[in-house]
CHARMM internal coordinates of N, CA and C (Angstrom, degrees):
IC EDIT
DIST 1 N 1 CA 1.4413
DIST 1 CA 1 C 1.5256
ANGL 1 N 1 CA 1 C 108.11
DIST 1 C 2 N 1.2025
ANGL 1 CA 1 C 2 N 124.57
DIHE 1 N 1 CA 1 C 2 N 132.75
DIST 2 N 2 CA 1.4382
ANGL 1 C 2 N 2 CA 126.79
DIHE 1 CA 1 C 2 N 2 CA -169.87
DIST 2 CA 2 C 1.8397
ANGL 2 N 2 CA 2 C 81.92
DIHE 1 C 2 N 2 CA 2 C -125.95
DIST 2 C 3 N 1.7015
ANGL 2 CA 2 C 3 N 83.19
DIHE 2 N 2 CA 2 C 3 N 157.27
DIST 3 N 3 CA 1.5115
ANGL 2 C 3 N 3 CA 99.24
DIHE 2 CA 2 C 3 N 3 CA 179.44
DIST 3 CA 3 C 1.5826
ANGL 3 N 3 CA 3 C 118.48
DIHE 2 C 3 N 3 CA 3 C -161.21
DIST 3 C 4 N 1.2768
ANGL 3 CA 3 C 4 N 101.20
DIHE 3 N 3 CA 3 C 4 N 140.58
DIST 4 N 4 CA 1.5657
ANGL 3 C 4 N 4 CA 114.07
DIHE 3 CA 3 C 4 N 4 CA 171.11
DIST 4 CA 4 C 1.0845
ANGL 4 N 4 CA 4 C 166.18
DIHE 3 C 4 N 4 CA 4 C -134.48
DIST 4 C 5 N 1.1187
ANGL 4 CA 4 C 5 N 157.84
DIHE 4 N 4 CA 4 C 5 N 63.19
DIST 5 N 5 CA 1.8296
ANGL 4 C 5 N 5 CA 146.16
DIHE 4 CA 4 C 5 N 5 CA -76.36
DIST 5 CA 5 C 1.3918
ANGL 5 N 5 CA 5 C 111.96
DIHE 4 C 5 N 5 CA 5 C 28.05
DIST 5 C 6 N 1.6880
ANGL 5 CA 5 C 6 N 90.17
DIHE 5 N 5 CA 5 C 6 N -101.70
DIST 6 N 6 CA 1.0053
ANGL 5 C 6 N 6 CA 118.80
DIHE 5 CA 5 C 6 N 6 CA 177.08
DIST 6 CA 6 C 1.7624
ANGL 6 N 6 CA 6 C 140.38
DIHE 5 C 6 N 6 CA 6 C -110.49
DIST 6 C 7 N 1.6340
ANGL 6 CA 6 C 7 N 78.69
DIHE 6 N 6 CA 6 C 7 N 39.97
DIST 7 N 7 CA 1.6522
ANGL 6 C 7 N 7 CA 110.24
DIHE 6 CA 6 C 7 N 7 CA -171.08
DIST 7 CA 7 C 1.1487
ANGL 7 N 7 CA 7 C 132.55
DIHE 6 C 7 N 7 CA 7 C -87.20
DIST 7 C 8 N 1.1605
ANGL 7 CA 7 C 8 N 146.48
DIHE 7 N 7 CA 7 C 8 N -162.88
DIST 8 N 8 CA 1.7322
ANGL 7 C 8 N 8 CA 134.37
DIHE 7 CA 7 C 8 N 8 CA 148.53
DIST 8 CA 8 C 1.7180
ANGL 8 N 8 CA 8 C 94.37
DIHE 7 C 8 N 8 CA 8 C 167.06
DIST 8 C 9 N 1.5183
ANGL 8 CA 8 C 9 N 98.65
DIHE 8 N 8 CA 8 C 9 N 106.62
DIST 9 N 9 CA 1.2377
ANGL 8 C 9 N 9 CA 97.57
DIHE 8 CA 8 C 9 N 9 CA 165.76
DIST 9 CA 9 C 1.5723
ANGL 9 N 9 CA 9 C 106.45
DIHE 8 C 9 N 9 CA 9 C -126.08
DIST 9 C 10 N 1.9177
ANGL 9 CA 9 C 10 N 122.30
DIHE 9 N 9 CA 9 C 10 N 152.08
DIST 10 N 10 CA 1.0681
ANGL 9 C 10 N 10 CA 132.42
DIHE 9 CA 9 C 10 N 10 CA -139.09
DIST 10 CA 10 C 1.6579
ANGL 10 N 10 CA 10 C 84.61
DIHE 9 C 10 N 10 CA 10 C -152.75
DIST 10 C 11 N 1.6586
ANGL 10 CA 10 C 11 N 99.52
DIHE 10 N 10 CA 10 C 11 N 105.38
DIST 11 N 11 CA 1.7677
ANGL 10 C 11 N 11 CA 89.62
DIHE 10 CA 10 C 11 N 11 CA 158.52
DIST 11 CA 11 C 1.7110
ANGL 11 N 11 CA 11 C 97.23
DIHE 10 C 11 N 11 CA 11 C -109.83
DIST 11 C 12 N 1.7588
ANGL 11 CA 11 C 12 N 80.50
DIHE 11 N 11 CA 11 C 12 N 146.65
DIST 12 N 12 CA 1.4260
ANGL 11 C 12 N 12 CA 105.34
DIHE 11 CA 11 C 12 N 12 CA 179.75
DIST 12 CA 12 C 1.7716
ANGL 12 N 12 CA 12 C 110.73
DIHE 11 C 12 N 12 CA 12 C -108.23
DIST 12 C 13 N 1.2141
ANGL 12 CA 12 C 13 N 125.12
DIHE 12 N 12 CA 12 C 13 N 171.12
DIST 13 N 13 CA 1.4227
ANGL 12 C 13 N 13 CA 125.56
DIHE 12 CA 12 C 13 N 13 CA 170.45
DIST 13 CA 13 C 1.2970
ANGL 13 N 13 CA 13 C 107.84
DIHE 12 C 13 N 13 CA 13 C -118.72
DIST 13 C 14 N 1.2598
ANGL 13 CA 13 C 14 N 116.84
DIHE 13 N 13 CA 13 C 14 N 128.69
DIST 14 N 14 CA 1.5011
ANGL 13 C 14 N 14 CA 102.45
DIHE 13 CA 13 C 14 N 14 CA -160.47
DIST 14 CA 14 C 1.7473
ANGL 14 N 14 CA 14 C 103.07
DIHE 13 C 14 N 14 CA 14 C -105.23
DIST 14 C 15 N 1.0152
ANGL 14 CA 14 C 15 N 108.52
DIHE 14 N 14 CA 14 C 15 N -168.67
DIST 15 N 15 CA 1.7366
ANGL 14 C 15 N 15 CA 115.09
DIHE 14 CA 14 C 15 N 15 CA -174.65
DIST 15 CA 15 C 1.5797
ANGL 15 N 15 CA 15 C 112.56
DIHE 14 C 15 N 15 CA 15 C -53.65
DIST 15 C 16 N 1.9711
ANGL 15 CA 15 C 16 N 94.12
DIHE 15 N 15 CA 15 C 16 N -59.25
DIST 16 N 16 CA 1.6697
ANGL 15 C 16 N 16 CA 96.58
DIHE 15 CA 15 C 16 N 16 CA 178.30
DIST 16 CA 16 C 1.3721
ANGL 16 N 16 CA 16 C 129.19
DIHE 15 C 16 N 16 CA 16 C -87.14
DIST 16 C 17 N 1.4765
ANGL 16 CA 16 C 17 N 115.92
DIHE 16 N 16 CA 16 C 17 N 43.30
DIST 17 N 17 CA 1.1485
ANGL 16 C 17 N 17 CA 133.46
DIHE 16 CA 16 C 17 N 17 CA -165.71
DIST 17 CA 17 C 1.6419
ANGL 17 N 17 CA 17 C 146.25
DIHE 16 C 17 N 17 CA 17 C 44.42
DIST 17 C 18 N 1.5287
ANGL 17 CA 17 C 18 N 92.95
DIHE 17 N 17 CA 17 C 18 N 15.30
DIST 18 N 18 CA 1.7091
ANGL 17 C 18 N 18 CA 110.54
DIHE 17 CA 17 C 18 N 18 CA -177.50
DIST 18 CA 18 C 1.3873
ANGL 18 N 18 CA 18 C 91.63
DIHE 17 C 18 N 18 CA 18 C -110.15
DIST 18 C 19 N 1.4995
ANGL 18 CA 18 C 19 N 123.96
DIHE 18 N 18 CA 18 C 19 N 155.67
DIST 19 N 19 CA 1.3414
ANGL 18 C 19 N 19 CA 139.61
DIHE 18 CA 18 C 19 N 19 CA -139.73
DIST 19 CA 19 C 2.0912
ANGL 19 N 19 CA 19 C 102.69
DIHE 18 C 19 N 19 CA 19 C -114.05
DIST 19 C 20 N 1.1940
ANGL 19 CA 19 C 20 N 117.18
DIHE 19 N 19 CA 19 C 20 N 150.46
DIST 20 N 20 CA 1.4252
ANGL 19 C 20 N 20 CA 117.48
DIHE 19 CA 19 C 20 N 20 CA 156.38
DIST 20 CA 20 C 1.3050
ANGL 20 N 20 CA 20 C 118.94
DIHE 19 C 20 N 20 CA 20 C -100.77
DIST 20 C 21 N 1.1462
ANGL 20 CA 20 C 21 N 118.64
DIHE 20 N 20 CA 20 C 21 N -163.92
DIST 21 N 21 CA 1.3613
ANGL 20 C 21 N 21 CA 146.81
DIHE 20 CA 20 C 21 N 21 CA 152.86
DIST 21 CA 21 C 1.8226
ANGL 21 N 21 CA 21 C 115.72
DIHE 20 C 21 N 21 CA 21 C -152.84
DIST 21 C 22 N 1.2220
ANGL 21 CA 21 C 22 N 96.68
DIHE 21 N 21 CA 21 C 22 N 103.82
DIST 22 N 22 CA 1.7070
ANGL 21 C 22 N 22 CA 117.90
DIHE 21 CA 21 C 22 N 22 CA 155.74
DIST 22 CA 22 C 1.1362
ANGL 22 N 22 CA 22 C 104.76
DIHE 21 C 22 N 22 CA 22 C -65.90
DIST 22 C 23 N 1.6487
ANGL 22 CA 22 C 23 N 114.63
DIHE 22 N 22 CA 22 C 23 N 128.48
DIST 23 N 23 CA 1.5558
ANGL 22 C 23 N 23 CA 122.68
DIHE 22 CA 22 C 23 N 23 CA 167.36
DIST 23 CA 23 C 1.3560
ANGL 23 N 23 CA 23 C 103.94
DIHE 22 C 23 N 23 CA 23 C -140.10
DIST 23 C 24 N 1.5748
ANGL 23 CA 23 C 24 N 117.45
DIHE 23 N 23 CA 23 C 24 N 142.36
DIST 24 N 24 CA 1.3424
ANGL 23 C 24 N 24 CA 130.19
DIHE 23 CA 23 C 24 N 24 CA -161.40
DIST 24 CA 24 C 1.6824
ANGL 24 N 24 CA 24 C 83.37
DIHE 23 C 24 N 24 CA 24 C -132.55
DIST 24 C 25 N 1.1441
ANGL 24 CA 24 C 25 N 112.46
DIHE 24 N 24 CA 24 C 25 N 173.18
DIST 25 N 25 CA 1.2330
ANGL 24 C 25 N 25 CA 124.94
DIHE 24 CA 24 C 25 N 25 CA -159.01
DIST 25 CA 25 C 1.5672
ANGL 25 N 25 CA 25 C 112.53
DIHE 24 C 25 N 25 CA 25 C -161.97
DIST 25 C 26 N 0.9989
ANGL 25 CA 25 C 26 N 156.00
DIHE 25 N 25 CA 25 C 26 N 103.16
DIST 26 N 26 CA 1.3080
ANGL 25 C 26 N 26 CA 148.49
DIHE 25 CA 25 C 26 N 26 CA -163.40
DIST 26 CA 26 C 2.1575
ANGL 26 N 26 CA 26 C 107.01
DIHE 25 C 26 N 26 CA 26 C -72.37
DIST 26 C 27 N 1.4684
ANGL 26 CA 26 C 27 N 105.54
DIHE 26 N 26 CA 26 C 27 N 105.09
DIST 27 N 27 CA 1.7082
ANGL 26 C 27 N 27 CA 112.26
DIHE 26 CA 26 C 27 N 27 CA 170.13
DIST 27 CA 27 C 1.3716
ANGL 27 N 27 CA 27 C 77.00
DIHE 26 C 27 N 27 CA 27 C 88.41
DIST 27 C 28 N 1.7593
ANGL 27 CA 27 C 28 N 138.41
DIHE 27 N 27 CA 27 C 28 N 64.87
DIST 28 N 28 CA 1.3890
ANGL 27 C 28 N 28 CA 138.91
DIHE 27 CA 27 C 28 N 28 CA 167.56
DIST 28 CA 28 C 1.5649
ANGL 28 N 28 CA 28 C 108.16
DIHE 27 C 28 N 28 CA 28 C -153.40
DIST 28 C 29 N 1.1379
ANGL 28 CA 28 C 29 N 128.26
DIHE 28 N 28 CA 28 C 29 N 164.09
DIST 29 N 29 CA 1.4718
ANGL 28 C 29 N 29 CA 102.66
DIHE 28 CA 28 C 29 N 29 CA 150.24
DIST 29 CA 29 C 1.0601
ANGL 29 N 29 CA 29 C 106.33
DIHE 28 C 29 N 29 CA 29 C -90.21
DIST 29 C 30 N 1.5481
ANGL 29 CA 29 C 30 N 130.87
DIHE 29 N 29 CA 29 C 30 N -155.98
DIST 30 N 30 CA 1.1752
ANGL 29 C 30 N 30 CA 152.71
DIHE 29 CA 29 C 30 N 30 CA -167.23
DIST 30 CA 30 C 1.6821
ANGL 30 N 30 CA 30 C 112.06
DIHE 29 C 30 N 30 CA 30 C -105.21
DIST 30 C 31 N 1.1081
ANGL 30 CA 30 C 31 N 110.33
DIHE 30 N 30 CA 30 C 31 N 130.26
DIST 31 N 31 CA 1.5481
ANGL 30 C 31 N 31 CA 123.83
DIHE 30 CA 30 C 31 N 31 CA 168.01
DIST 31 CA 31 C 1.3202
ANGL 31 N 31 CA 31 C 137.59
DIHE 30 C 31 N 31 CA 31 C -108.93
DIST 31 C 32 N 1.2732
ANGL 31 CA 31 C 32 N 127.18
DIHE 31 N 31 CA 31 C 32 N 131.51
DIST 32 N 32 CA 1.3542
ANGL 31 C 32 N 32 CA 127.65
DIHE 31 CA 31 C 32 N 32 CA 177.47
DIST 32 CA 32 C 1.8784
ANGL 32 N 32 CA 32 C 107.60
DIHE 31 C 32 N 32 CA 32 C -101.08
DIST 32 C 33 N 1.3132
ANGL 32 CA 32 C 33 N 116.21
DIHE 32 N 32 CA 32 C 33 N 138.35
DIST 33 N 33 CA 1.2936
ANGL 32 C 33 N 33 CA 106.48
DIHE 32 CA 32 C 33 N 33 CA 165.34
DIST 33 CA 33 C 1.7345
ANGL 33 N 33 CA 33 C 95.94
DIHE 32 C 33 N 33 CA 33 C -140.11
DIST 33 C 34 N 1.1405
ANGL 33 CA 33 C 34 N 99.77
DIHE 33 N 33 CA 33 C 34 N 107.66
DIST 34 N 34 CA 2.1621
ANGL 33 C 34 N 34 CA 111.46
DIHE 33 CA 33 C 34 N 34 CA -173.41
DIST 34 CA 34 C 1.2998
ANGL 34 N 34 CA 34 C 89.37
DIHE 33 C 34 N 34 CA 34 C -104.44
DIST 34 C 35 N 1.9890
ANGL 34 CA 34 C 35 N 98.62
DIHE 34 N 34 CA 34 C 35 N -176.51
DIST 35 N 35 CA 1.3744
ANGL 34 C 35 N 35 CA 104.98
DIHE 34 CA 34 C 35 N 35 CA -171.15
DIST 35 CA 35 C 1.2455
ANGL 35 N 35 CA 35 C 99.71
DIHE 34 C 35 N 35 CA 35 C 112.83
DIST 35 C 36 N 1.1668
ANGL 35 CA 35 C 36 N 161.14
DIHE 35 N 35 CA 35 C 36 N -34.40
DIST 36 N 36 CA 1.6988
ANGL 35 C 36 N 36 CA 150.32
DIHE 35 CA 35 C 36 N 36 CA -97.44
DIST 36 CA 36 C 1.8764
ANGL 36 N 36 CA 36 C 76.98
DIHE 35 C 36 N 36 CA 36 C -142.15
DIST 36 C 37 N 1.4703
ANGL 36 CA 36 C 37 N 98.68
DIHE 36 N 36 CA 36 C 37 N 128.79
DIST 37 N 37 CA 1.4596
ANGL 36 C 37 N 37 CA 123.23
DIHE 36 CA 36 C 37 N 37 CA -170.98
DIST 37 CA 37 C 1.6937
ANGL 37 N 37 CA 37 C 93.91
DIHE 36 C 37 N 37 CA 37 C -72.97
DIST 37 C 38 N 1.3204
ANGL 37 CA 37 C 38 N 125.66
DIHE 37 N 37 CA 37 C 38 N -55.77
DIST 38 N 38 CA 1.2405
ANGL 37 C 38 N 38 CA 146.71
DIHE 37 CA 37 C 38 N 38 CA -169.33
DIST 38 CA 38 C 1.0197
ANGL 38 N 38 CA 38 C 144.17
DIHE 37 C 38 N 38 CA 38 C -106.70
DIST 38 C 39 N 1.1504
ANGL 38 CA 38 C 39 N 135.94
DIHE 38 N 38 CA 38 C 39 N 98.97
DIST 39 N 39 CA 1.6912
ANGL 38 C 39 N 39 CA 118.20
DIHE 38 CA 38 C 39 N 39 CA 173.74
DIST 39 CA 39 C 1.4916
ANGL 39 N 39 CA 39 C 140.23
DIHE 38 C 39 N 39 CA 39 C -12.18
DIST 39 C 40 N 1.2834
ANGL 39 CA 39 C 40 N 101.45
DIHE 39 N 39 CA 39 C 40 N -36.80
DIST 40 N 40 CA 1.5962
ANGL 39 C 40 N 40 CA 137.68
DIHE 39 CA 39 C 40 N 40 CA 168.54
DIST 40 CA 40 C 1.6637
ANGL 40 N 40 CA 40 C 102.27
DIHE 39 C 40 N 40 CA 40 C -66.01
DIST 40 C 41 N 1.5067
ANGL 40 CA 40 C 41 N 113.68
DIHE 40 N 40 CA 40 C 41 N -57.69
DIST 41 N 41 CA 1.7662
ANGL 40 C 41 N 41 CA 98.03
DIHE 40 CA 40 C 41 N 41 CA -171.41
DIST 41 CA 41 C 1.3591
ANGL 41 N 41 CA 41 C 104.33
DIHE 40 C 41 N 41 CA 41 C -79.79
DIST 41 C 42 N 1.2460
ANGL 41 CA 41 C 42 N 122.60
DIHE 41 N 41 CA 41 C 42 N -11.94
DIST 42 N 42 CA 1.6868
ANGL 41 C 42 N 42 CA 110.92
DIHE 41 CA 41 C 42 N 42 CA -172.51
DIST 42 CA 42 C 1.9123
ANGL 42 N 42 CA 42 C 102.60
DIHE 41 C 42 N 42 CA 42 C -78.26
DIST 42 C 43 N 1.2463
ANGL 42 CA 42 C 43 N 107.54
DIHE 42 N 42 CA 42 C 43 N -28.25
DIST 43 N 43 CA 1.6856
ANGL 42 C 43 N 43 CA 117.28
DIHE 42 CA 42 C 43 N 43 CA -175.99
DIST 43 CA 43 C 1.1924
ANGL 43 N 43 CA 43 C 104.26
DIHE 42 C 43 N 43 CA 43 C -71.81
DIST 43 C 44 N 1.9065
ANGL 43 CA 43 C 44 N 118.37
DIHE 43 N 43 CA 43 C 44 N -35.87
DIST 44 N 44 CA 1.3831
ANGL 43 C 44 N 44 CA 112.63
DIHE 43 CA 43 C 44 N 44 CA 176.90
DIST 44 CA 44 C 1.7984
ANGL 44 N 44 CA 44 C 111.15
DIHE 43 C 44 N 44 CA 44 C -72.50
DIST 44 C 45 N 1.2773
ANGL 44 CA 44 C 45 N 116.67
DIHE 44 N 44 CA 44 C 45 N -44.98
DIST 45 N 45 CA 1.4725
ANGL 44 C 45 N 45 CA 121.67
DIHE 44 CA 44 C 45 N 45 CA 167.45
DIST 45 CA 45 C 1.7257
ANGL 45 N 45 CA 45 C 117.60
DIHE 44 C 45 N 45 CA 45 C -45.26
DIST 45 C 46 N 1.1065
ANGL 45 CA 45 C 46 N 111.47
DIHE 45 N 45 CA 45 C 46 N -28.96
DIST 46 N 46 CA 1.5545
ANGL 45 C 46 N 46 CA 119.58
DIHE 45 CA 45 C 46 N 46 CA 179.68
DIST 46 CA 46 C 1.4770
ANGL 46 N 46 CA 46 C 99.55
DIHE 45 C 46 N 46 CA 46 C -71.25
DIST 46 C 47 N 1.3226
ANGL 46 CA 46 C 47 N 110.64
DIHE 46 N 46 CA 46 C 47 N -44.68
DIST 47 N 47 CA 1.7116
ANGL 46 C 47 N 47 CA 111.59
DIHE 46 CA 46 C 47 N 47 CA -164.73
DIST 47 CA 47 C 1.3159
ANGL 47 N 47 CA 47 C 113.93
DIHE 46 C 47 N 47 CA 47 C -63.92
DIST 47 C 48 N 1.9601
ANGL 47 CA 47 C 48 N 109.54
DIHE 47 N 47 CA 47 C 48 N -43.38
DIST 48 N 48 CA 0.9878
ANGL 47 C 48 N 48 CA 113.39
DIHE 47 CA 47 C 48 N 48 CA 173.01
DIST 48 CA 48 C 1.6658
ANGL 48 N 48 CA 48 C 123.77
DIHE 47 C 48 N 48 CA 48 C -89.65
DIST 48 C 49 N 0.8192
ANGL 48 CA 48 C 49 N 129.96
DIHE 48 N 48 CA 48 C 49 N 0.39
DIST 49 N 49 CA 1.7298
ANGL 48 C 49 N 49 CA 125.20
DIHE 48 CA 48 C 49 N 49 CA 146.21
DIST 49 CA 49 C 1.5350
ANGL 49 N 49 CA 49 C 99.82
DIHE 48 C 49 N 49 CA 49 C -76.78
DIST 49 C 50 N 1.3148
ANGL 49 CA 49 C 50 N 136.95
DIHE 49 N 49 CA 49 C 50 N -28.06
DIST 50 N 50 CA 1.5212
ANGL 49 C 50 N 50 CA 101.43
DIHE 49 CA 49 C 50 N 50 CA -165.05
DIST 50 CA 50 C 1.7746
ANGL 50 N 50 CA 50 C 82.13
DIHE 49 C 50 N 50 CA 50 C -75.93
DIST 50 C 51 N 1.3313
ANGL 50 CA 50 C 51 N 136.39
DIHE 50 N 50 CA 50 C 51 N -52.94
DIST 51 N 51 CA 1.4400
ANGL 50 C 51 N 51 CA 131.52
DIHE 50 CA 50 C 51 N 51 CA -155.07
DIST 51 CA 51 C 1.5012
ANGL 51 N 51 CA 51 C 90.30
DIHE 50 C 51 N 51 CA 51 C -59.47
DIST 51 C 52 N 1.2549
ANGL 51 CA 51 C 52 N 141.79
DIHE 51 N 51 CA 51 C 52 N -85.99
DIST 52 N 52 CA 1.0544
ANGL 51 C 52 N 52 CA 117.60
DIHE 51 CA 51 C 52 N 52 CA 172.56
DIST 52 CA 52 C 1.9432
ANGL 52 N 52 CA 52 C 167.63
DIHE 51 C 52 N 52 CA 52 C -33.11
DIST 52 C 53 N 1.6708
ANGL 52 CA 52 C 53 N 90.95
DIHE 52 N 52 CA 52 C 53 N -0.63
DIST 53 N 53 CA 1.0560
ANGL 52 C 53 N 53 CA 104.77
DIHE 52 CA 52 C 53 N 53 CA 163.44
DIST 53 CA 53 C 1.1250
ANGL 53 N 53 CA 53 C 122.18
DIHE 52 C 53 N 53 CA 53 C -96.06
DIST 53 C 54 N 2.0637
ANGL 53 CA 53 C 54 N 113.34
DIHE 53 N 53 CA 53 C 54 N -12.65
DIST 54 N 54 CA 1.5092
ANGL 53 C 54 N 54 CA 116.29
DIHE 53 CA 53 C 54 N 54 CA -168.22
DIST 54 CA 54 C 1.4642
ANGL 54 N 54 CA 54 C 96.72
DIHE 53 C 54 N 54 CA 54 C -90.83
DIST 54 C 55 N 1.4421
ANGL 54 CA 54 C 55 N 113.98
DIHE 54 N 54 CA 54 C 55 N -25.87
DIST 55 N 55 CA 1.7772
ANGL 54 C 55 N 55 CA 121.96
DIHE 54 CA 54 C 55 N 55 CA -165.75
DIST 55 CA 55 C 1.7454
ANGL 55 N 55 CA 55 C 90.56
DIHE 54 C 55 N 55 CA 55 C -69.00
DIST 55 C 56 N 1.4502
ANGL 55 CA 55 C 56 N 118.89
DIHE 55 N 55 CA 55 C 56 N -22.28
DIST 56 N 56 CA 1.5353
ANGL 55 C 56 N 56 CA 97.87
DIHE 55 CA 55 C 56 N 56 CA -154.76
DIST 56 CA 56 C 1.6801
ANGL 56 N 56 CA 56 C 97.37
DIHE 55 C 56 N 56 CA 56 C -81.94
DIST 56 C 57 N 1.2766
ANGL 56 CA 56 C 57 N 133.69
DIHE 56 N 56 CA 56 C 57 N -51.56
DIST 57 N 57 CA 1.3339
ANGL 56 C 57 N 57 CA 135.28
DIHE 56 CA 56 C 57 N 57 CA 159.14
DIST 57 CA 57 C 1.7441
ANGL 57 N 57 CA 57 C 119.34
DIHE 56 C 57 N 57 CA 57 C -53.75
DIST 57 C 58 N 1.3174
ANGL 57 CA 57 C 58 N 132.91
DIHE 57 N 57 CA 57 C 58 N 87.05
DIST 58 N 58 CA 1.6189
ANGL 57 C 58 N 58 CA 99.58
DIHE 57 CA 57 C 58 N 58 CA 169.76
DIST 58 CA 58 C 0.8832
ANGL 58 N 58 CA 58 C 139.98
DIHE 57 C 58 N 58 CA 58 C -82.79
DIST 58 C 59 N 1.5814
ANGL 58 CA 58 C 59 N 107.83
DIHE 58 N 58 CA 58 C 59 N 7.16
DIST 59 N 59 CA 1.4204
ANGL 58 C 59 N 59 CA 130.14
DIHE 58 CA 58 C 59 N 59 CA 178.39
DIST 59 CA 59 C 1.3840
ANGL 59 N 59 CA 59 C 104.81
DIHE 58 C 59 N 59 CA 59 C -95.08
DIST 59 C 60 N 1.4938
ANGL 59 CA 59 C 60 N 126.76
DIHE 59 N 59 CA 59 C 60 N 14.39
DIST 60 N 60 CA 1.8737
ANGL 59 C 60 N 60 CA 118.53
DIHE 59 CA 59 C 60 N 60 CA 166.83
DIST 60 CA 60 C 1.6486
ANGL 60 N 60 CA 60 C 76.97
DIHE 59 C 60 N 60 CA 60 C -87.07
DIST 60 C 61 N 1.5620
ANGL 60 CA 60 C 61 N 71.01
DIHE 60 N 60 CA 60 C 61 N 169.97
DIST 61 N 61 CA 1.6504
ANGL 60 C 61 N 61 CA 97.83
DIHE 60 CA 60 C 61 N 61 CA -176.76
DIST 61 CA 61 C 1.5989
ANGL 61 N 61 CA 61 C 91.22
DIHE 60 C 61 N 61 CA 61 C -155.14
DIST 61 C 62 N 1.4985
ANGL 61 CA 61 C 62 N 102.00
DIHE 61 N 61 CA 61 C 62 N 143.43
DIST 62 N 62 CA 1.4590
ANGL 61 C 62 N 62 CA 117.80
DIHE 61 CA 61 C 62 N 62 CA -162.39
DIST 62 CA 62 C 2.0399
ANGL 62 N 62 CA 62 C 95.83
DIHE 61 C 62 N 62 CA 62 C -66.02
DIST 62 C 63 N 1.6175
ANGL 62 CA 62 C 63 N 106.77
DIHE 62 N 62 CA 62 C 63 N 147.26
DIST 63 N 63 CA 1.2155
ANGL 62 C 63 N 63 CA 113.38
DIHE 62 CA 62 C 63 N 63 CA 174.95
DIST 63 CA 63 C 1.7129
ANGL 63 N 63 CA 63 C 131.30
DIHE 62 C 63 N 63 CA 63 C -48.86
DIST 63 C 64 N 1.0430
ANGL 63 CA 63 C 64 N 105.96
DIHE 63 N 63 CA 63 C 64 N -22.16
DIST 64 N 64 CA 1.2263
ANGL 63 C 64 N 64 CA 119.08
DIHE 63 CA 63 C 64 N 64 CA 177.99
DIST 64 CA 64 C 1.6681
ANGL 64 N 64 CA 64 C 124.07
DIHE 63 C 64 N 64 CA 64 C -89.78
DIST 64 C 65 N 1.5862
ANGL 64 CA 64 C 65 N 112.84
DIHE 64 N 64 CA 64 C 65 N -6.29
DIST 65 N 65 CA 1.1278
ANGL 64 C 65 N 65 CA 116.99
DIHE 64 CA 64 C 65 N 65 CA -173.94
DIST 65 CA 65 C 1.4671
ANGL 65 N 65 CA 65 C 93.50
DIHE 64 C 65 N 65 CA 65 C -112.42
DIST 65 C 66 N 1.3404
ANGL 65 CA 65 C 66 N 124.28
DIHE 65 N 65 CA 65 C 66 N -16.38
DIST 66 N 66 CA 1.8187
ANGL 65 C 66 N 66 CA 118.00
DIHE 65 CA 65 C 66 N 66 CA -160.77
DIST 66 CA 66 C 1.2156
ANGL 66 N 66 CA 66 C 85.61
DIHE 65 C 66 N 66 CA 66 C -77.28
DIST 66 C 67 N 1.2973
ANGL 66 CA 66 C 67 N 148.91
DIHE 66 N 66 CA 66 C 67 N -45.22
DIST 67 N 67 CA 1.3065
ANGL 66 C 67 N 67 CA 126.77
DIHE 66 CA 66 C 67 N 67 CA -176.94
DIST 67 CA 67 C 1.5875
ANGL 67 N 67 CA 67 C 132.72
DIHE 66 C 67 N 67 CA 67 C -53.99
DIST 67 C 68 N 1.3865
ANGL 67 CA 67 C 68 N 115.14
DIHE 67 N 67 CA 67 C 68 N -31.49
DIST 68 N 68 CA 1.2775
ANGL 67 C 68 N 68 CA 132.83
DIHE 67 CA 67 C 68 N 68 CA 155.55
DIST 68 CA 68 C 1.6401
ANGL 68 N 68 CA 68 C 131.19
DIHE 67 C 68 N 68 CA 68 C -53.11
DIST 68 C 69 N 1.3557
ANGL 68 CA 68 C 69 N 98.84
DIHE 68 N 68 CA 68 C 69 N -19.30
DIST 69 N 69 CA 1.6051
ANGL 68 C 69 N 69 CA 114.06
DIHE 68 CA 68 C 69 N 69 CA 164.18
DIST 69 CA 69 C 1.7672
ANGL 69 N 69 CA 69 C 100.54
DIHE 68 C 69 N 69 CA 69 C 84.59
DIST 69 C 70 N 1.7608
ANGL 69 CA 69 C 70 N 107.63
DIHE 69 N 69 CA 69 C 70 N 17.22
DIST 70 N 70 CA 1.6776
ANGL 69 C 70 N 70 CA 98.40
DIHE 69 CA 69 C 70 N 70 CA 171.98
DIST 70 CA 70 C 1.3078
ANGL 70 N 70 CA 70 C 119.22
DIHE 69 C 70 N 70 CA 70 C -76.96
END
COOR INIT
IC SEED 1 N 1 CA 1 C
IC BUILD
């Protein structure tokens, strides 16, 4: 399970042996995006939605700094 702010991603193994990713989202519902041959591409898909969810706002600022008022 990898995690981030306000993240939560969950790979699963599914029946026919190609992999998901569960993603929860904090004030979202929940998402599945399956398909993923490997354990390996679903970890690479995680990396790139988390980089891409931070690129889409550039005004988030990581959880640990909003308290600091940066």
């Amino acid at each position: 399970m990898t995690t981030m702010a306000d993240t939560t991603y969950q790979i699963v193994h599914c029946d026919d042996d190609s992999f998901a990713v569960e993603i929860v989202r904090s004030g979202m519902l929940p998402q599945t995006a399956a398909g993923f041959a490997t354990e390996a591409a679903a970890n690479l898909w995680i990396a790139q939605d988390q980089r891409l969810w931070n690129a889409s706002d550039p005004f988030r600022t990581p959880a640990a700094r909003k308290w600091r008022g940066f």
